[in-house]
N, C-alpha and C positions, 0 to 999 in steps of 0.2 A: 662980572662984566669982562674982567681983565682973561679970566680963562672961558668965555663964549670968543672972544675974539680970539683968540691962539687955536679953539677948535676950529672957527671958521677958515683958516689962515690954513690949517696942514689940509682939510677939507678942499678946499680949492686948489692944494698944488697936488692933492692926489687924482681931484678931478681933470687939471691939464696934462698929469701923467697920464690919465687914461686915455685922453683926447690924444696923445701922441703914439702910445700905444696900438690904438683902433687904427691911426695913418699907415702904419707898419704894415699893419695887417694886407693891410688894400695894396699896396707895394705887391706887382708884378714877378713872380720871383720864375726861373728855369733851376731845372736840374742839374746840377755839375758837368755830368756826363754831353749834355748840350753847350754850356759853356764856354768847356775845353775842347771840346771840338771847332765850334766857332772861334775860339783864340788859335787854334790851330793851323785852320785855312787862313785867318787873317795873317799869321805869320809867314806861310809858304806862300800867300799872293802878293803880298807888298814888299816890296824890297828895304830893307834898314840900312841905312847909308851907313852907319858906322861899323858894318860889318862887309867890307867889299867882298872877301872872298868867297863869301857865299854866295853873293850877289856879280860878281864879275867886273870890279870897276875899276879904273885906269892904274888909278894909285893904290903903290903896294900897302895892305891892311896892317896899321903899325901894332896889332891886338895878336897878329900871327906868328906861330914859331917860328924863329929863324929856321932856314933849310939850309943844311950842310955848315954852317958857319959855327964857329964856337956860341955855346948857349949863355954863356956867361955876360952880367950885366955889371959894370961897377955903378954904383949910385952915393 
């Protein structure tokens, strides 16, 4: 009795593994190559505010090399 119930029991979680499995399956999927492409353009048309210099914005980009000034940071 004690081992029909322990078979029913991994029986059942093999069967919602398979039910999650099958869900996978049906998941929509694209190629890399489309993807990163589409990450692509999405990053040349939208502007990222934490990066002004790319983008062109008022305030100097604190992420950017200093120009002409010594590189050095003490911290």
């Amino acid at each position: 009795m004690v081992r029909q119930a322990v078979s029913e029991a991994k029986l059942r979680k093999i069967l919602e593994l398979n039910d999650k499995l099958k869900e996978q399956l049906e998941i929509q999927r694209i190629p890399i190559s489309e993807a990163s492409r589409s990450l692509i353009d999405h990053c040349q048309t939208n502007p990222d505010m934490m990066v002004p210099s790319v983008w062109g914005g008022r305030n100097p980009d604190p992420f950017a090399e200093p120009a002409g000034e010594c590189a050095c940071v003490v911290m």
